[in-house]
C-alpha positions, 0 to 999 in steps of 0.5 A: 500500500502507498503512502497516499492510499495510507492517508486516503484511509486515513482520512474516512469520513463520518459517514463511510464510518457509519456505513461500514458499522451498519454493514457490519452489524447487518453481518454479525446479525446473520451470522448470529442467526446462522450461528445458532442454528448451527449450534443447534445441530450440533447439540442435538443428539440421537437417543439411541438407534431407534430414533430416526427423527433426529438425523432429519432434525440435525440436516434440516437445522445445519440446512438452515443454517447454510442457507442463513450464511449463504444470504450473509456471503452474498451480503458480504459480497455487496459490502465488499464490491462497494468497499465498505468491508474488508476480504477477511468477513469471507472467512465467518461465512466460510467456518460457519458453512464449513462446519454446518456441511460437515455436521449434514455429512456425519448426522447421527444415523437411525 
């Protein structure tokens, strides 16, 4: 980065101040969303071999939560595109769909 785009940033205005803050709570929202239905599946446990209903329970909950955070990157996306956020909010989205797939993946079997 050069000198003249260090003081560039420097030199942010209120109101790109205030923009950034309101994208990033409009972000942190949805990930708080995403986020608890991910604990959700991840807390749910089958109660033995019989119990055929918490599989279902578990992907349609971690399903919730993919599509929670596929709304969040595509907000992030737009936050990015127009310069308000910086690269790194791609990593909450990509942990959190990451691990929700995962738990899809090895949902506790009938």
């Amino acid at each position: 980065m050069t000198e003249q785009e260090t003081r560039e940033r420097a030199r942010r205005p209120a109101t790109s101040v205030f923009a950034t803050a309101l994208c990033a709570a409009v972000l942190m929202a949805l990930h708080t969303v995403g986020g608890y239905f991910l604990l959700i599946a991840l807390l749910t446990e089958s109660e033995g071999p019989w119990d055929s209903t918490v599989t279902d329970t578990v992907r349609l909950v971690a399903v919730l939560a993919v599509v929670t955070e596929l709304v969040a990157a595509a907000f992030t996306a737009a936050f990015i595109a127009i310069g308000l956020l910086r690269r790194w909010w791609y990593a909450i989205t990509a942990a959190l769909i990451l691990t929700a797939v995962v738990r899809m993946v090895f949902a506790p079997g009938p």
